[in-house]
N, C-alpha and C positions, 0 to 999 in steps of 0.2 A: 128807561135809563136808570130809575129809581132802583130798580129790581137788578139790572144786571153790576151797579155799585155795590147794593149790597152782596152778592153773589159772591164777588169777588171779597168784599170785605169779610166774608165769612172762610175765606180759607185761611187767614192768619187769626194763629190762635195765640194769647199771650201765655208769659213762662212764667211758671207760677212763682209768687215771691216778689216779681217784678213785672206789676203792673204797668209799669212803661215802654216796656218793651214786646217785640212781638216775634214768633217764629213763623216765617215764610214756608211753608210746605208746599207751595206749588209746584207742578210738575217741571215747569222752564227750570226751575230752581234746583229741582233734584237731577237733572242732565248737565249742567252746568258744572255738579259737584263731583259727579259721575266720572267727567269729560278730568277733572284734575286729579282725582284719586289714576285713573290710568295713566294720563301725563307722568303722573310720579312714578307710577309702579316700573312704565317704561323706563324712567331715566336711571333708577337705581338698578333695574335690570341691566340695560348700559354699561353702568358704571362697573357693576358684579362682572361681566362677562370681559370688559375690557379689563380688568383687573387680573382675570383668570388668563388671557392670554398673555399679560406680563408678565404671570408667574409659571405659565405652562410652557411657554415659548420664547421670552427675549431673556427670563431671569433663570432656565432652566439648568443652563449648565452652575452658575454661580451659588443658587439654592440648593443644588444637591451635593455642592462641593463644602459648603459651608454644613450641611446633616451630618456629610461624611466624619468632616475635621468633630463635629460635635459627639460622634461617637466612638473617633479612630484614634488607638490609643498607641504609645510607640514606646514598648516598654524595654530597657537596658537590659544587656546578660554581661554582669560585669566580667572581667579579667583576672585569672587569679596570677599573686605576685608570686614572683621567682625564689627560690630556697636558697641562702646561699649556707655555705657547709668549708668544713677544715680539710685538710689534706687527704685526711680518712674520712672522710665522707661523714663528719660528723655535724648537726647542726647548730649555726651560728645564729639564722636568722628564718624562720619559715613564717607563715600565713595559716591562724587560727578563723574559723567561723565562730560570729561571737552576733549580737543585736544590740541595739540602742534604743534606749526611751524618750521618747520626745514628748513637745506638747506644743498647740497652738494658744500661747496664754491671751490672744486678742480677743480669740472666741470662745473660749475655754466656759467662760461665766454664763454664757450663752447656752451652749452645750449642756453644760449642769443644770440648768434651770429646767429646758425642755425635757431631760432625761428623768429628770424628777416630778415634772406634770404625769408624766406619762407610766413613771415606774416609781415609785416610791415604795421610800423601804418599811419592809410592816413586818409583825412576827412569820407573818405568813410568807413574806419575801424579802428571807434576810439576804439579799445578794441586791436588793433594790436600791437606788440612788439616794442618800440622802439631802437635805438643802444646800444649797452651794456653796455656803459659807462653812458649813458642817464637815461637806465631800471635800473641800480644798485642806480641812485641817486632818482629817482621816488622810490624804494621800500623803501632806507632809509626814504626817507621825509616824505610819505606819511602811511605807514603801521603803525607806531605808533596812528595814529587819528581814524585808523580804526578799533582798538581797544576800540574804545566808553568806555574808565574807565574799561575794563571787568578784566583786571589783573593791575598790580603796575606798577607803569612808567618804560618805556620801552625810552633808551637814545640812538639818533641818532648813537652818535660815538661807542655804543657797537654795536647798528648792521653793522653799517659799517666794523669795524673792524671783528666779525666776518664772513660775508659774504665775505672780500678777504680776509681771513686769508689760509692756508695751511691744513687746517684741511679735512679729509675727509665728514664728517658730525659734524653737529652743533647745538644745539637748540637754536632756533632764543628767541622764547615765549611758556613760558608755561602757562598753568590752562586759557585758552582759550575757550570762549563759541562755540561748535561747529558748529550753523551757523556763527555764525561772520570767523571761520576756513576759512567753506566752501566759504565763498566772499572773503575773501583774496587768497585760491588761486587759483581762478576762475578768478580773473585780474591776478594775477601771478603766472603762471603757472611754472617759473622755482623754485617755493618752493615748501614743502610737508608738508602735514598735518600728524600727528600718533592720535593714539587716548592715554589717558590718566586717568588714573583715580586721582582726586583731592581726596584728605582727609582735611575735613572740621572740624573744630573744634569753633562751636558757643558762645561757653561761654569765645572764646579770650583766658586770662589769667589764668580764674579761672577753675584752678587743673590740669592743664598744669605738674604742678611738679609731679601730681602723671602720669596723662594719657601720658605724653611727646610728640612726633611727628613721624610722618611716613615721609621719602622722599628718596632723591638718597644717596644712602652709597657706592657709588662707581660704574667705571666699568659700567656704566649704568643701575645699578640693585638699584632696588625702597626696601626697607625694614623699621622698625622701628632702630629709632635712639636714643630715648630716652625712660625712665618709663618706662608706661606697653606696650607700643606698640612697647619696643623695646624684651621685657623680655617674653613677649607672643607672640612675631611675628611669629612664627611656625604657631600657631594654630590662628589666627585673618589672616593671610594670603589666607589658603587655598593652591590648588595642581592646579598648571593650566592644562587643558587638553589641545589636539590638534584634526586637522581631517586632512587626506591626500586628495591628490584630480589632477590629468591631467588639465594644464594649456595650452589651445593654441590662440594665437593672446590676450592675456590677458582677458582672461576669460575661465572659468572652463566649460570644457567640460564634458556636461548631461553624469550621467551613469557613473563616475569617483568616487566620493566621496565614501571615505573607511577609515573603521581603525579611526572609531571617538573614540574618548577618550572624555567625558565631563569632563569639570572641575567642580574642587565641590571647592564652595563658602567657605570661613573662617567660624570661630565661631565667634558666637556674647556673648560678655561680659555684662553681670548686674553687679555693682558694689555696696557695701555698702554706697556709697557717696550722701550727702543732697547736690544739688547745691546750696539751699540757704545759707545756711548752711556754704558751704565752701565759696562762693561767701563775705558771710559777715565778717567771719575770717580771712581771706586772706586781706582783706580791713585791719581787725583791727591789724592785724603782721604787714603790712605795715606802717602804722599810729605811733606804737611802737618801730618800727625799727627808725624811722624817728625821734620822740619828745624824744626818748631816748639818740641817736645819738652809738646805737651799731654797731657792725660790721654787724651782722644780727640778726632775729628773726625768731620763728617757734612755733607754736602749732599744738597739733593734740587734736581731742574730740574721746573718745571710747563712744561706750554703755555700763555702768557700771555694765549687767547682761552678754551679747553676747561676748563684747570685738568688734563687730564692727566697725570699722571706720568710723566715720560722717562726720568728717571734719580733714583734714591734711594738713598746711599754712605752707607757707616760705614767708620769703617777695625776695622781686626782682624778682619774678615769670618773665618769660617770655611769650609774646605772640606769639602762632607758627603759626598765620595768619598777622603777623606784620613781617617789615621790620629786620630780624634778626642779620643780620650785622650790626646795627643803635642802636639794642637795647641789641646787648653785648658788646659795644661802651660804655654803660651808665649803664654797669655793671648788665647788667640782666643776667638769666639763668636759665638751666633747672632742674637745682640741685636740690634734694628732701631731705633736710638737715634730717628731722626728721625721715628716716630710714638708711640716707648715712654718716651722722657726730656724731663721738662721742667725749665724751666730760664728766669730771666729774663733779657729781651732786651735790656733796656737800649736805650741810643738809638736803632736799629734798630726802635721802636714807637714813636717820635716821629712818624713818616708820620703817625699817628690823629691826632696833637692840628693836625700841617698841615691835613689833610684836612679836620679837623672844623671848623675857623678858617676858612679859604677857603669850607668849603659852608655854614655861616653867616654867613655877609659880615661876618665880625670883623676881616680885615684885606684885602689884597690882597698880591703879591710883592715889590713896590716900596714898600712901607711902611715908614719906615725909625722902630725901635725906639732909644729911649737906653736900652740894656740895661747893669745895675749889675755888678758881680761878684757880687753874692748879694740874693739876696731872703728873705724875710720870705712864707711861706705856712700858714694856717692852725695857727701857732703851731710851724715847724718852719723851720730854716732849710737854703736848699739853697744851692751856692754851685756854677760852673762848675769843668772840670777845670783850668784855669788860672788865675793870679790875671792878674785887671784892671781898670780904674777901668769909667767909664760910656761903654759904645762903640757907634757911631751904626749897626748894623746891620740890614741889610733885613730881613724876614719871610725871603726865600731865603737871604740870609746865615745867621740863626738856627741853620739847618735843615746850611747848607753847613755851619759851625762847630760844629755840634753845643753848641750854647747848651743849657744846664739851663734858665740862668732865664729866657732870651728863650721857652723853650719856655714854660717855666708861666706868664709873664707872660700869653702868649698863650691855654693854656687855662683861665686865669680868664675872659677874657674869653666864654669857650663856655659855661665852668660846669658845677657837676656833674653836674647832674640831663642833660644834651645830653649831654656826655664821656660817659657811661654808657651811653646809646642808641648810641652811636657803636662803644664796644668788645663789643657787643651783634651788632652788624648786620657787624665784622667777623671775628664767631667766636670769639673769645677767650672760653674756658671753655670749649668747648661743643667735643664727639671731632668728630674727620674723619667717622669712619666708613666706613673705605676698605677695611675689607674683612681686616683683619689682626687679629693676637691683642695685647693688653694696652695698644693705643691710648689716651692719657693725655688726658684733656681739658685737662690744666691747671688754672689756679685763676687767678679774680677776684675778689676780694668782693663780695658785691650790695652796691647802692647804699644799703639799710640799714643796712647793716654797718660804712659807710665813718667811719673816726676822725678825728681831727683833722689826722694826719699823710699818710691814704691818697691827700685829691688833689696832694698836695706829691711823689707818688711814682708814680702810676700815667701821668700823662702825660710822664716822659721813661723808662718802660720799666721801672722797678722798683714791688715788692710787690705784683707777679701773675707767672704761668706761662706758660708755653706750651711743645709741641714745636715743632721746626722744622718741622714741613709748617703747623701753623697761622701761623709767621712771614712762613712765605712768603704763602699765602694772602691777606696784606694786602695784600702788592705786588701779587699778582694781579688783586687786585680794580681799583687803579689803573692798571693796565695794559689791562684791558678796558674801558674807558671807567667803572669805578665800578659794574659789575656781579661780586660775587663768585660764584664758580664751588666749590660743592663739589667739592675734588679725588678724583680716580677716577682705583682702580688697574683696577678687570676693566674690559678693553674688550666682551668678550664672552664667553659661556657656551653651550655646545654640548654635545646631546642623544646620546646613543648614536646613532641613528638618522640624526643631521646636521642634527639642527632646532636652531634660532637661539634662544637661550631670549631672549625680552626685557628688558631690563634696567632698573630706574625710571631717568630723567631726572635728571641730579644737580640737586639744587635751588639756584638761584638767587635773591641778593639786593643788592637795588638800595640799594646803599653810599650814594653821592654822585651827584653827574649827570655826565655827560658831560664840560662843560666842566672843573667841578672836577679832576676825576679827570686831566684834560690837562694842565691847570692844576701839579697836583702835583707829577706825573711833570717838565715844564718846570723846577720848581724844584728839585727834586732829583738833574737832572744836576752843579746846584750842586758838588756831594759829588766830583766828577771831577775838576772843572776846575782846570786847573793857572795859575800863576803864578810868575817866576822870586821878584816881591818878598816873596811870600805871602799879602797882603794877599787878594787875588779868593782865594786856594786852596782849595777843600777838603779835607776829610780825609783822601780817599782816590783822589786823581789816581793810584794805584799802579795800581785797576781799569778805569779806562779802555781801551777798546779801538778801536785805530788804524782810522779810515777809518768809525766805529760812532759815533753818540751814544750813550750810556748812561745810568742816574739807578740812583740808588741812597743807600744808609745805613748804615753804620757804628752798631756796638753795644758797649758795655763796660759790663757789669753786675755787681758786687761780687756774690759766693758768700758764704752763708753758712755761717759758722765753726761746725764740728759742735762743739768745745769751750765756746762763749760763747755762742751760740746768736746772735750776731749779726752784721751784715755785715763781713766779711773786709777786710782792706787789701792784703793784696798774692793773692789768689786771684780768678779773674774767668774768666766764659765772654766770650770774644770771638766777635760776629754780624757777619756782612753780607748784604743782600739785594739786587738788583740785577734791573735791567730792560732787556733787550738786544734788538734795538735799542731807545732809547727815545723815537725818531720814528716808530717802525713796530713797536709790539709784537709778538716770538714765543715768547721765554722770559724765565721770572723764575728767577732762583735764589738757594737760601737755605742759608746755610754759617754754623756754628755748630764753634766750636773750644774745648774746655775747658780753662781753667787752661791755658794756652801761655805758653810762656816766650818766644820770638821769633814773628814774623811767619811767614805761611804758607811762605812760601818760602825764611826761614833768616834773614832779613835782621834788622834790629833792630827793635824796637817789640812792638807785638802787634794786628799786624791780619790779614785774611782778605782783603783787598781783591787782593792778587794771586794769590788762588787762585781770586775769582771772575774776573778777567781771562783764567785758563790757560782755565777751563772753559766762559767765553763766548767766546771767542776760539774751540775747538775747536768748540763747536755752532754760530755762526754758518757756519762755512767747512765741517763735515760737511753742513749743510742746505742750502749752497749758498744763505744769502739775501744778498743785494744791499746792496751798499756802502750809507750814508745819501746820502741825496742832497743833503747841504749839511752841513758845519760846524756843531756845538751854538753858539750865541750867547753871547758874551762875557755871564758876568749879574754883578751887582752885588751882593755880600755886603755890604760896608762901604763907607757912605758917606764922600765924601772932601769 
C-alpha cells in the first residue's frame, strides 16, 4: 500500500515557483484534456461550416448583390442644350464646354496631411506636397493667377473661406477652360475638376429680355432662369442618358459596360428676331429712357403682314455674361416689360372706336362733328385736354386732334354691346402667347360688368390694360387689311437629328374688312401731318418720316396714384404706335414710356413720337424698302 501511494504520489510533479501547487500528468488526465480540445475543435468546426452555408446558400443571392452594387457604377452622359439663334441663323444663345473646381473642405486637411506623409516637397520633388497649413495658403495665393483671365476675378478671402469652411463640397471656380482645369489640379491634387457646360450668350445685352439666362436654380441642378430659356427649358434641355459598367481599382473593367441609355440633345430654336435690329432699338429705349427721365421704356417692331417679331427693347436690359450682382446694384434686369407690364394706353386705343365707326357705317372721314369741350356720358363727365367751345371737326380730325369727346361722341353711336365685340376680336384681355414667361393678358371688363362710367372710358383708352405687344397688335391688324395676326416670337424648332418640328399656324381674325382697315390707316396719317398755322396739324408731325407716309397715334393715360387709389394728375405712361410705310405696309411699332418727364428725345412735352421716327426711319433704310410713291394727301381735320 506504502509503495503503490507513493507510486502514484510520484507522478505529480510541482510547478516551479510554486511550491504549492502541483501538475497532474497522469494519463486519465491527459484523455480527459484530449477528449475537450476535440469537443472544441468540433463545435467551431460546426459553427465555421454552418456559417458557410449561410453565406453560400441562404445569403447567396443578397451578398452577391450587395459585391455587385459595391462595384457597379452608373455613370451620366449628359444632354447637350439647344442653340437658339435670330432669323439668319445667327447666335443668340449656344453651349460652351467649360470645367469647374471643386473641393471637399471637410476632408480636405485630411487629404493634405496624408499627401504630405507620403510625398513631401524637397528640392529633389519640387511638385511634392507641402504641410497643410502651407498647401492651403499656396492654393489661395497662387490658383487665382493661374487662371490667366479665363473666368471673372476670383478673391483670395472667398477661396479661403471656402476651402475651411464645413461644407461637404464646394465650388471653388466656375466656366473654367479645361486645360487650364487640368494644370491646376495636377499641382493640386487635393482639388477636383467636374466638367461643365457654359452657356454663352455673344450679343451680351442685346435680347437678353427676350432669350434671358440658363444657370443654377437651386440644389445644384443647372435650368433656365429667365425668358425663353426659362419658359422652353423642357425642350432646349434635352433627356440626359446614362451607361452602367464594373468598376475595380478605378477603372472599368473590359466586358462590363451595359444598359447604355444615350442622351438626346435639346432642340434648337430659330427665332423671329433681327439682331441688328434689336441691337439698334435697344440702344434707342435706352437713349429715351435716359433724355426723357422716365421710369422706363420699351418698344417692340411687328411685321405688319406676319405679326412677326423683329425687334422687342426694354431699357436697363441686363447683361448675363456681366457681373450680375453689380448690375442689379444699378438697377438692371431681366424683365421683358413689353409682354410682362400692363399698363393703360390711352389714346393710342382710340384706333378701335375709329375702326369700329367706319366698319359700322356710323360715320365716314369727311364728316364733319360740332364737337363741345366736354360731354355728358352715362352720368360721367369727360372733357378734352384742352379747353374749347363747339368746333366743326372731321371724323379724321377727331382722331388727328386726339378729341376725347368727338371720340365718345362717335362710340355711342357704335354702342356697347358692338364696342365690346370690337375690343374682343382685337385681343384686348386675352395673352399673346408668344412663347415667354409671366405674359400678362391684361384686363377688360366683360360687358356685364360694365358700370355707368365704363363706356365714358374704355373708348379713348382708359379702365382697361394691356402690354405693349397687344397695343401694337391693333395697328397690326389695320395694317394687314383688317386681319389680326397672332404675334410670334419661335420662327422654328429643330430636332437633335435636324428634323423641322412643325409649328401651329398663328391664328388669325378677321377684325374689319379690307376697305375699312384702308380706310383707317388713311386717316390716321392725320396724326403726322404738319401745318405752319396748326389748324390741319396733328399731334405728332415729330414721327413723321421724310420721303415715307406714315399713320399713327399718340397715347397719354393718367397712372394710378398708389396712395388715393385713384387717377393721378401729373403721373402718366406716354404710348405711340405707328405704321411705316402707311401706303405700303411693312412694320408697325409700339413704344410705351413711363411717367417721362420730357419727350423721347430730351425735347419738351412728353411724347414718344420721335423715337418712333429714329426707329422707323432705321428699319425702313436697313430693309432697303422704297421710297412712297407719292406725298400723303393734304386731309382736313377742321372744318373752315
Amino acid at each position: 500500500m506504502e509503495q503503490d501511494r507513493t507510486g502514484r504520489r510520484n507522478t505529480r510533479r510541482g510547478v516551479p515557483g510554486n511550491s504549492w501547487r502541483t501538475l497532474d500528468t497522469s494519463p486519465g488526465r491527459f484523455q480527459i484534456r484530449g477528449t475537450v480540445v476535440v469537443v472544441v475543435v468540433v463545435v467551431v468546426a460546426l459553427v465555421l461550416m454552418a456559417r458557410l452555408v449561410q453565406v453560400q446558400l441562404l445569403q447567396q443571392d443578397g451578398l452577391a448583390h450587395s459585391a455587385s452594387e459595391q462595384r457597379t457604377v452608373q455613370t451620366p452622359l449628359y444632354a447637350d442644350r439647344g442653340a437658339v439663334t435670330d432669323r439668319d441663323g445667327r447666335d443668340l444663345a449656344y453651349t460652351m464646354k467649360a470645367s469647374m473646381i471643386v473641393a471637399f473642405p471637410n476632408q480636405l486637411e485630411t487629404y493634405m496631411a496624408d499627401r504630405y506623409k507620403i510625398d513631401k516637397r524637397t528640392e529633389d520633388n519640387p511638385d511634392g506636397a507641402l504641410p497643410p497649413d502651407e498647401q492651403l495658403d499656396e492654393i489661395v495665393d497662387e490658383l487665382p493667377d493661374m487662371l490667366e483671365g479665363d473666368t471673372g476675378a476670383v478673391k483670395k478671402e472667398d477661396l479661403r473661406e471656402a476651402l475651411t469652411s464645413d461644407s461637404n463640397y464646394v465650388r471653388l471656380v466656375q466656366n473654367v477652360d479645361p486645360d487650364i482645369a487640368e494644370r491646376i489640379i495636377a499641382r493640386w491634387p487635393e482639388l477636383s475638376t467636374e466638367n461643365q457646360d457654359v452657356r454663352q450668350y455673344p450679343n451680351g445685352a442685346v435680347g437678353a429680355n427676350i432669350v434671358g439666362k440658363y444657370g443654377w436654380v437651386g440644389d445644384g441642378v443647372e435650368g433656365g432662369q429667365y425668358g425663353l430659356e426659362l419658359s422652353q427649358d423642357a425642350r432646349l434641355q434635352g433627356t440626359n442618358g446614362s451607361v452602367t459598367s464594373d468598376v475595380g481599382n478605378d477603372a472599368v473593367i473590359p466586358g462590363t459596360v451595359r444598359d447604355r441609355h444615350p442622351a438626346v440633345n435639346g432642340d434648337s430654336y430659330q427665332l423671329t428676331l433681327d439682331t441688328d435690329a434689336q441691337a439698334y432699338i435697344q440702344q434707342q429705349v435706352q437713349q429715351a429712357k435716359d433724355k426723357s427721365g422716365a421710369e422706363s421704356a420699351s418698344a417692340v417692331v411687328l411685321d405688319a403682314k406676319s405679326a412677326e417679331v423683329i425687334a422687342m427693347a426694354t431699357s436697363d436690359t441686363i447683361n448675363p455674361m456681366g457681373d450680375l450682382d453689380k448690375q442689379v446694384d444699378q438697377g438692371k434686369e431681366f424683365t421683358n416689360r413689353v409682354v410682362e407690364n400692363a399698363f393703360e394706353p390711352g389714346s393710342v386705343a382710340k384706333v378701335m372706336t375709329a375702326a369700329a365707326a367706319i366698319e359700322e357705317g356710323k360715320t365716314t372721314p369727311d364728316e364733319v362733328l360740332q364737337v363741345p369741350g366736354t360731354i355728358e356720358m352715362s352720368g360721367v363727365t369727360v372733357k378734352d385736354a384742352w379747353d374749347h367751345g363747339v368746333v366743326p371737326y372731321t371724323t379724321t380730325g377727331v382722331f388727328g386732334k386726339s378729341s376725347n369727346v368727338g371720340t365718345l361722341m362717335l362710340a355711342d353711336r357704335v354702342g356697347e354691346d358692338k364696342f365690346s365685340e370690337y375690343l374682343h376680336n382685337f385681343g384686348i384681355g386675352q395673352a399673346s402667347d408668344l412663347g415667354l414667361p409671366s405674359e400678362t393678358a391684361g384686363y377688360v371688363p366683360d360687358l356685364d360688368q360694365w358700370s355707368g362710367g365704363t363706356f365714358a372710358n374704355l373708348p379713348i383708352g382708359q379702365g382697361m390694360s394691356m402690354n405693349l405687344l397687344q397695343m401694337t397688335s391693333i395697328y397690326q391688324a389695320l395694317a394687314n387689311d383688317g386681319v389680326r395676326v397672332a404675334p410670334s416670337l419661335i420662327s422654328s424648332v429643330t430636332s437633335p437629328d435636324g428634323t423641322e418640328i412643325p409649328q401651329d399656324d398663328p391664328e388669325e381674325t378677321r377684325v374689319v374688312s379690307p376697305a375699312t382697315a384702308r380706310t383707317v390707316v388713311d386717316m390716321f396719317r392725320a396724326v403726322n401731318q404738319t401745318d405752319p398755322t396748326g389748324v390741319q396739324q396733328g399731334t405728332a408731325p415729330a414721327a413723321g418720316i421724310e420721303g415715307y407716309q406714315t399713320a399713327g397715334k399718340t397715347g397719354t393715360a393718367q397712372q394710378i396714384d398708389p396712395d388715393t387709389k385713384a387717377y393721378s394728375n401729373s403721373n402718366y405712361w406716354i404710348t405711340y404706335a405707328g405704321i411705316a410705310p402707311a401706303d405700303d405696309p411693312r412694320f408697325v411699332v409700339g413704344i410705351m414710356l413711363d411717367n417721362p418727364q420730357r419727350s423721347s428725345d430730351g425735347s419738351g412735352g412728353q411724347s414718344a413720337a420721335p423715337l418712333f421716327h429714329d426707329v422707323g426711319s432705321w428699319l425702313l433704310d436697313h430693309y432697303n424698302v422704297p421710297l412712297s410713291a407719292t406725298e400723303a394727301p393734304r386731309l382736313i381735320l377742321e372744318a373752315q
